[in-house]
N, C-alpha and C positions, 0 to 999 in steps of 0.2 A: 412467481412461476413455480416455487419449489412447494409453497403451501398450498397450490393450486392441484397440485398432484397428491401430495398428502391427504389433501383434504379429500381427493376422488375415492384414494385407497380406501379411506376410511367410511364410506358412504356405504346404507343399508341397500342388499341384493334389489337392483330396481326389476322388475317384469319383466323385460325382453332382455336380463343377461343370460345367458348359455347358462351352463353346470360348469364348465371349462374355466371358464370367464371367470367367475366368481372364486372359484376354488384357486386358479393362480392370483386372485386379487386379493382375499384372505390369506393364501400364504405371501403375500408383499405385504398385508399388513402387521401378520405376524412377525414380520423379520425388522420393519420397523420401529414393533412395539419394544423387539428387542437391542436397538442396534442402540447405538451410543447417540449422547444427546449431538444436530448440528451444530455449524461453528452459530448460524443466528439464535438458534435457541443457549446457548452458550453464553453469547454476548449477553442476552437478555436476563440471563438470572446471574451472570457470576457479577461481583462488585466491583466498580472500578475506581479503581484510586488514581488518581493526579500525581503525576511526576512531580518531584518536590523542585522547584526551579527557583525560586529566590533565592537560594545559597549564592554565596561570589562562585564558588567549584562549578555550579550545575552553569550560571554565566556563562564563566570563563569556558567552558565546554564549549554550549552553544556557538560564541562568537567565534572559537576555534574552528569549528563544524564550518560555519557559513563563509569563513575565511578560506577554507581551503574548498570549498564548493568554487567560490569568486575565481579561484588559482586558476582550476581546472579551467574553468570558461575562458579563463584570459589566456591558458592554454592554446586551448580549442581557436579561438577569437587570431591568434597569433600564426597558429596550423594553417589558417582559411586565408590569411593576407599575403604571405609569405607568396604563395603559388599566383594566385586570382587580383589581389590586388582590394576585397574587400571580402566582408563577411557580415553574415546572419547573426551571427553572436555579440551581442552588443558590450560595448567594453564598460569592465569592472573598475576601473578604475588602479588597476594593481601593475606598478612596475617592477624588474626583475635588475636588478645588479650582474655585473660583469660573473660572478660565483653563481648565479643562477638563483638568489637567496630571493623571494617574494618579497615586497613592500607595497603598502597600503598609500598611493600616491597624495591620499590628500594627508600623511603625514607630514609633507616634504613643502 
């Protein structure tokens, strides 16, 4: 959509445009020609480099990450039962100790 309008900005004065027309369309394209690259033209030339993830550090992140994503849901999961008696959140598998400390149930 957005190169579909560029692309109009940028088209040669057709026959039936006004003087009006053209002269706001040329200064859209000049303001264009100047503005800063978009984020897809962006994307498209800058390089992208790969998170370096094979480390145990970059792992141990990760599984950090997805662990306490799981918490939350079983959070949530816990919020919905409590009142209702069931819930849309389908359980993580994560029990919680009398201190409130999370554990991964198929530890146990």
């Amino acid at each position: 959509m957005l190169n579909a309008a560029v692309n109009e900005v940028r088209q040669p004065r057709a026959d039936e445009e006004t003087s009006s027309v053209y002269v706001r369309r040329r200064a859209a394209q000049e303001r264009l020609s100047q503005s800063a690259p978009t984020l897809c033209e962006r994307v498209k030339t800058e390089p992208v480099t790969p998170p370096v993830v094979d480390s145990d550090y970059a792992c141990g992140q990760r599984w950090l990450e997805e662990f306490h994503n799981c918490m939350t849901l079983q959070h949530l999961r816990f919020a919905d039962i409590q009142p209702t008696g069931r819930s849309q959140v389908p359980d993580q598998n994560i029990i919680f100790d009398q201190s409130g400390i999370a554990r991964d149930s198929n530890d146990f």
